[in-house]
C-alpha positions in Angstrom: 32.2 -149.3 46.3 35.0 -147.6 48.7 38.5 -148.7 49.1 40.6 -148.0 51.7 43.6 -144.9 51.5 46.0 -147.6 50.7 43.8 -149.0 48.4 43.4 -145.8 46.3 47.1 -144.6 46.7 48.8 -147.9 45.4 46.7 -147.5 42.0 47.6 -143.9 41.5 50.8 -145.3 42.2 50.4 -147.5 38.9 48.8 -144.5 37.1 51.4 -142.3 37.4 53.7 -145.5 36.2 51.7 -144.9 33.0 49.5 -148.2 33.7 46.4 -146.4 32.4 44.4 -149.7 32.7 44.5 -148.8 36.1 41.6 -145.6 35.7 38.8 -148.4 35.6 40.1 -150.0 38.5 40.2 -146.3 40.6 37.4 -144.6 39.3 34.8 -146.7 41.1 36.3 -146.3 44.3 36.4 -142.6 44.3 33.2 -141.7 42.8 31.3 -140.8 45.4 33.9 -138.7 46.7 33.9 -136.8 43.8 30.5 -136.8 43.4 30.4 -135.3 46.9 32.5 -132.4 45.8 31.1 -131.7 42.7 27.5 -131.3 44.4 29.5 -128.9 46.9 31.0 -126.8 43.9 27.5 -126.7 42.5 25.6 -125.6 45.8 27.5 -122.9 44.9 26.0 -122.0 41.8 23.0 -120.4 40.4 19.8 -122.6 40.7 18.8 -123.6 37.3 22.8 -124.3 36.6 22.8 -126.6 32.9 25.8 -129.0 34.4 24.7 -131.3 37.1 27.1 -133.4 39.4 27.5 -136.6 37.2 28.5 -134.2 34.2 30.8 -132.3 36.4 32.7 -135.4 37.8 32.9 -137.2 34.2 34.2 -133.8 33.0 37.1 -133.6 36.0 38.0 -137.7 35.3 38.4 -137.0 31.9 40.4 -134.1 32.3 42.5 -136.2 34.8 43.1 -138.7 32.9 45.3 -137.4 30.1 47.4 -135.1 33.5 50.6 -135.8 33.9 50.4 -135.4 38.2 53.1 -137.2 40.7 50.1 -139.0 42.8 51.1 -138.6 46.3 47.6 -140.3 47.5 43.8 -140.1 48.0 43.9 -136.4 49.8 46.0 -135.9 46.9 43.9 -136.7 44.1 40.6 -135.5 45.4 43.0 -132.1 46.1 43.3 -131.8 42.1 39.9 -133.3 41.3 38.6 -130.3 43.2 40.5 -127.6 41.7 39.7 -129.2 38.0 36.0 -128.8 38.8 36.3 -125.6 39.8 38.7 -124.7 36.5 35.9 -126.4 34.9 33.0 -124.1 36.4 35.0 -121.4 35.7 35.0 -122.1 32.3 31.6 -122.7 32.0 30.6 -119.4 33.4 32.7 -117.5 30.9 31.2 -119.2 28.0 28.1 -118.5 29.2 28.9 -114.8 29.4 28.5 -114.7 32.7 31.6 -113.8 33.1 32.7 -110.1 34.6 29.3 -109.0 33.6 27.9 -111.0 36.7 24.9 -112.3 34.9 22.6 -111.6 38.1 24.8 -113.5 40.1 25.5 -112.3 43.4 28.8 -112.5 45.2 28.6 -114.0 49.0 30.9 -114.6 51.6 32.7 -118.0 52.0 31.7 -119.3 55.5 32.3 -122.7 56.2 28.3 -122.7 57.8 27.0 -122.4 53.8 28.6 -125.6 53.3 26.1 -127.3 55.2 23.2 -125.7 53.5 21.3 -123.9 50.3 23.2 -121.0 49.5 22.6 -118.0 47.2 25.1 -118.7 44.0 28.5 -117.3 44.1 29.8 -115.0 40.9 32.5 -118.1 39.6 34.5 -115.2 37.8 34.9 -112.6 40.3 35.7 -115.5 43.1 37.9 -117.0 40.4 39.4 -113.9 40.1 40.0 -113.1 43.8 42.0 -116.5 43.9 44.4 -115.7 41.6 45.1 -112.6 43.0 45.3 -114.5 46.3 47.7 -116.8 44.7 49.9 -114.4 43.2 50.4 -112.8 46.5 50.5 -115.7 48.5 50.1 -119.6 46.8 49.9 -121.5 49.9 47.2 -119.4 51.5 45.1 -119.8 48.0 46.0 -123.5 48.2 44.6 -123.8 51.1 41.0 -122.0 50.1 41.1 -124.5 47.3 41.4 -127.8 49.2 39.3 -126.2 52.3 36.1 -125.5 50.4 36.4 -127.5 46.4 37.8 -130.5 47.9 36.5 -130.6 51.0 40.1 -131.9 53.1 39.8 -130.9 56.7 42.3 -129.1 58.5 44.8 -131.8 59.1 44.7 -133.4 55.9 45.3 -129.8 54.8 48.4 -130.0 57.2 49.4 -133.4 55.7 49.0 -132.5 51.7 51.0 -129.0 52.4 53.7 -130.9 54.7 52.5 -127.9 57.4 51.0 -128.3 61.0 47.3 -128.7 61.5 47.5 -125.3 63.2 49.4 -123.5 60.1 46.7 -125.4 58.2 44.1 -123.1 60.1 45.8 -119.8 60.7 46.4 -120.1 57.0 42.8 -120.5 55.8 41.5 -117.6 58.7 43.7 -115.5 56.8 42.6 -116.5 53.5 39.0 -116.5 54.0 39.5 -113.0 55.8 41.4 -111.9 52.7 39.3 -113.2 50.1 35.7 -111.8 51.7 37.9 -108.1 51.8 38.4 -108.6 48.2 35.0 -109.9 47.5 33.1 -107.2 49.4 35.4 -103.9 49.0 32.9 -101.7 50.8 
């Protein structure tokens, strides 16, 4: 089942009006968008990873549910779905013990080309760790990362969600990915 933008943005509209009936009613028609990010997130991750998509996305709803967010709409909501999945990842790799002590993991560039395909898993922490540094320095180029590659919004929506251009959209996330692959390979 999909709904339309308008659809989806007049119930997050009730939501955040504390109508919490309202979750059974949205969930449904944003599943498979979230299901689509979630298997992105874990493409990402080391083969014989113990959550699998369903988990992850019943795991992000959850955690959605009892946040107090301002829905602006859709791009919005899949926005912070995707940055609670990868919170959520995160903190599933340090409990592992992954953590800083890489647990085999190796550390690969972000390239919008390994999207499409299988990809060698990324270290969660250290890629975690590169984003806050990123944000610390600069919020709306580590923004940017975040929507770009855990939620998926293309350039314009990018533009649209941040209240920038299209084209500040993408001179921001150049920059960021060139940033964030200097961090991540410092040789």
């Amino acid at each position: 089942m999909t709904g339309t933008d308008a659809d989806v943005t007049a119930l997050l509209g009730q939501w955040g009006n504390r109508q919490h009936h309202v979750e059974d009613l949205l969930f449904p028609l944003v599943y498979n968008e979230l299901r689509k990010i979630a298997r992105a997130h874990l493409r990402r991750e080391r083969s014989d990873h113990t959550l699998q998509p369903t988990d992850l996305v019943h795991e992000a709803f959850v955690r959605l549910v009892g946040a107090e967010v301002d829905w602006q709409d859709r791009a919005h909501f899949l926005a912070v779905a995707a940055t609670t999945m990868r919170r959520i990842l995160v903190d599933h790799a340090k409990a592992k013990g992954r953590g800083k002590r890489g647990g085999g993991s190796s550390i690969e560039p972000l390239e919008e080309e390994r999207l499409a395909g299988r990809q060698a898993p990324v270290d969660v922490s250290a890629l975690d760790d590169a984003m806050r540094s990123l944000a610390a320095i600069d919020g709306r180029k580590s923004r940017v990362v975040e929507l770009y590659f855990f939620g998926g919004l293309t350039c314009e929506e990018l533009g649209c969600v941040l209240g920038v251009s299209r084209a500040t959209a993408h001179r921001e996330l150049e920059l960021a990915k060139a940033w964030l692959y200097r961090e991540l390979h410092p040789a």
